[in-house]
C-alpha positions in Angstrom: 2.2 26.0 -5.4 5.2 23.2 -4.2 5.2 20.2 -3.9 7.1 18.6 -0.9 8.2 14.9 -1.8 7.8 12.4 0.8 10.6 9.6 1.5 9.1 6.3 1.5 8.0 4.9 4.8 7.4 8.4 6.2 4.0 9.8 7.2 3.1 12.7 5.0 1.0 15.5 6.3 -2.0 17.8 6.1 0.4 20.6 4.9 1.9 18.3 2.4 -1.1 17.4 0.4 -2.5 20.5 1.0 0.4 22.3 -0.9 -0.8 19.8 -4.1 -1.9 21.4 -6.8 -5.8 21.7 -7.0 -7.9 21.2 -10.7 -10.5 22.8 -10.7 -11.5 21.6 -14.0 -10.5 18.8 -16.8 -10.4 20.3 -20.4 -13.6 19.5 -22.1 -12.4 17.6 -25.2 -13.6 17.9 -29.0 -13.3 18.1 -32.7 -13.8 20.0 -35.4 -12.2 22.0 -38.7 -13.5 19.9 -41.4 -14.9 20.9 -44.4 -15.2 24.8 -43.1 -13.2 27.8 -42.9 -15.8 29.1 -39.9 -14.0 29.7 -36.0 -15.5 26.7 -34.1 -14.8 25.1 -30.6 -12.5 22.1 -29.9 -12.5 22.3 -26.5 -13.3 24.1 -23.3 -12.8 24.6 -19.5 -15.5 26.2 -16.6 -14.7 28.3 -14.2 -17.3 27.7 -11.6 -19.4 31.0 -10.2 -17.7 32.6 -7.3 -14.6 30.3 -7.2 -11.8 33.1 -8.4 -10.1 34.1 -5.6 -7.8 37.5 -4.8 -4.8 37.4 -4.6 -5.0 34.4 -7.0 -5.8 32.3 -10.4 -5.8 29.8 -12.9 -3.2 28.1 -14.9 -3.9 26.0 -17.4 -2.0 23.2 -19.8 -3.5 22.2 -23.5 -2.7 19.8 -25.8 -4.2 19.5 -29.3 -3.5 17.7 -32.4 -4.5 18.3 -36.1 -4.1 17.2 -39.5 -4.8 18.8 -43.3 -5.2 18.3 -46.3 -3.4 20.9 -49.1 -1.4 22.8 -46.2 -3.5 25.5 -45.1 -3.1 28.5 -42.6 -4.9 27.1 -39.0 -4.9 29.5 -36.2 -5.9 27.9 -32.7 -7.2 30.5 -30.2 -8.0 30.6 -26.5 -11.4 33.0 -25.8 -13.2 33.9 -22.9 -17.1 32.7 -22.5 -18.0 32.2 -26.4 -16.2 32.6 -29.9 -16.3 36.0 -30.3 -15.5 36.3 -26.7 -11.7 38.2 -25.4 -8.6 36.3 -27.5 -6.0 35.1 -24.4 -4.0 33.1 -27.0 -3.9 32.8 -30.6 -1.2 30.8 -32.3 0.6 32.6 -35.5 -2.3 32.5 -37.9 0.6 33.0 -41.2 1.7 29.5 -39.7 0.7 26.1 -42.5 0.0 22.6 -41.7 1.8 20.6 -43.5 2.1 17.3 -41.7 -0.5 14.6 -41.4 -0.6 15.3 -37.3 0.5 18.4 -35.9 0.4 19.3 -32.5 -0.3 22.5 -30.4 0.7 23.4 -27.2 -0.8 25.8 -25.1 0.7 26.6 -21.4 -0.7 30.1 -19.3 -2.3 31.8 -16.8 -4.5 35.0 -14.9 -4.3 36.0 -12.4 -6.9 38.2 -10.4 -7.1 41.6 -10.2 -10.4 42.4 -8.8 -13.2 40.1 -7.8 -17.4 40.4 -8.4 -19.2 41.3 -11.4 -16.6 43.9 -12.8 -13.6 41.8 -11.8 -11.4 41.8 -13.7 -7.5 39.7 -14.6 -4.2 40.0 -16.3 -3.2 36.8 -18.9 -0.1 35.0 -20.4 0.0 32.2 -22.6 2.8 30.6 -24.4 1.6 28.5 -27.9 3.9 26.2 -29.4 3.1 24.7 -32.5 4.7 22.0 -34.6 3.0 22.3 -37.5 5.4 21.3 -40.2 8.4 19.3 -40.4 11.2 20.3 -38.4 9.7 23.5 -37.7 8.5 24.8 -34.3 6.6 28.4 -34.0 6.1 30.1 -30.4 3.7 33.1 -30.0 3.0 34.9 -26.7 -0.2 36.5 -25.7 -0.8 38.9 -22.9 -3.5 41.0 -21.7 -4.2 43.1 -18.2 -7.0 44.7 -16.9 -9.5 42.2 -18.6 -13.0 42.3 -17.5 -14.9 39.4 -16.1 -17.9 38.5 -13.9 -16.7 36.4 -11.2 -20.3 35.9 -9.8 -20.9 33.9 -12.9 -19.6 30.5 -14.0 -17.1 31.4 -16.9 -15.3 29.3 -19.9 -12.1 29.3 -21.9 -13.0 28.1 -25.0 -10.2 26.1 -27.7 -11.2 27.1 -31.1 -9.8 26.2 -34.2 -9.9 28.2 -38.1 -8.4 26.5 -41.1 -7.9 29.3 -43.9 -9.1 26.7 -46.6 -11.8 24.4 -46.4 -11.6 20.4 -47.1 -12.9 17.3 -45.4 -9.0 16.1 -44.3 -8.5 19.2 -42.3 -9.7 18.3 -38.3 -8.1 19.6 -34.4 -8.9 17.7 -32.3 -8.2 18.5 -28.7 -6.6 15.7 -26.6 -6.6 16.8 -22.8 -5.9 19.7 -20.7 -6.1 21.3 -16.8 -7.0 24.3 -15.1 -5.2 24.4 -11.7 -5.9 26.8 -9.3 -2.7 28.9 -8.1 
């Protein structure tokens, strides 16, 4: 996927904006952490039935904030379909908040290896958290040969776990996008 700039004044073409970068689908935002120590979802994105493509796939960009109370452990995953569903990323879960408002960044991709209803796709996904003051983690996740219905619309799901419970912990996701590659 390139994208071709366009001088001003000049007549941009089909090619051009068909060389754009396509969403197929905003990050569903959300909430949630408080007062639980229980995996829950902050956020999500559909992969619409039959839309996958070979060769091809999705990349995605996430940005979620959080905040605690006592620095606890918080592990932020990406899952397939539900929350016990295939892990594509999981942030270090030894990692503390201990900020007011720490943020999470989550950057990735699949790409297809097989199309129908055992398709199937190979993952990355970069997490960088900022969870504590002057103190950046990264974690890499990668699978291959994952299995997945394309025939079916599908989800990633952003969940969040604090290791201690208390009403000040919360993520909170704050946008996202799937693009097609």
């Amino acid at each position: 996927m390139g994208i071709t700039q366009v001088p001003a004044g000049s007549r941009a073409t089909a090619q051009q904006f068909n060389s754009l970068p396509v969403i197929v689908s905003y990050l569903s935002t959300g909430s949630g952490g408080t007062s639980s120590t229980s995996e829950v979802q902050v956020g999500s994105f559909t992969i619409p039935a039959n839309d996958p493509t070979f060769p091809g796939g999705y990349q995605w960009v996430i940005h979620t904030v959080c905040a605690a109370t006592g620095s606890p452990t918080l592990t932020v995953r990406l899952r397939l379909n539900t929350l016990a569903g295939t892990i594509l990323a999981v942030n270090d879960p030894s990692n503390t908040v201990s900020l007011s408002a720490g943020i999470i960044q989550h950057n990735g991709w699949i790409f297809n290896e097989a199309l129908g209803s055992s398709g199937s796709f190979g993952s990355y996904n970069s997490t960088f958290a900022f969870l504590q003051a002057a103190t950046t983690t990264t974690h890499v996740n990668q699978t291959e040969a994952t299995g997945i219905n394309t025939t079916i619309s599908n989800t990633i799901l952003v969940t969040a776990q604090f290791g201690t419970s208390n009403a000040g912990n919360s993520v909170t996701t704050k946008g996202g996008s799937l693009y097609r590659l």
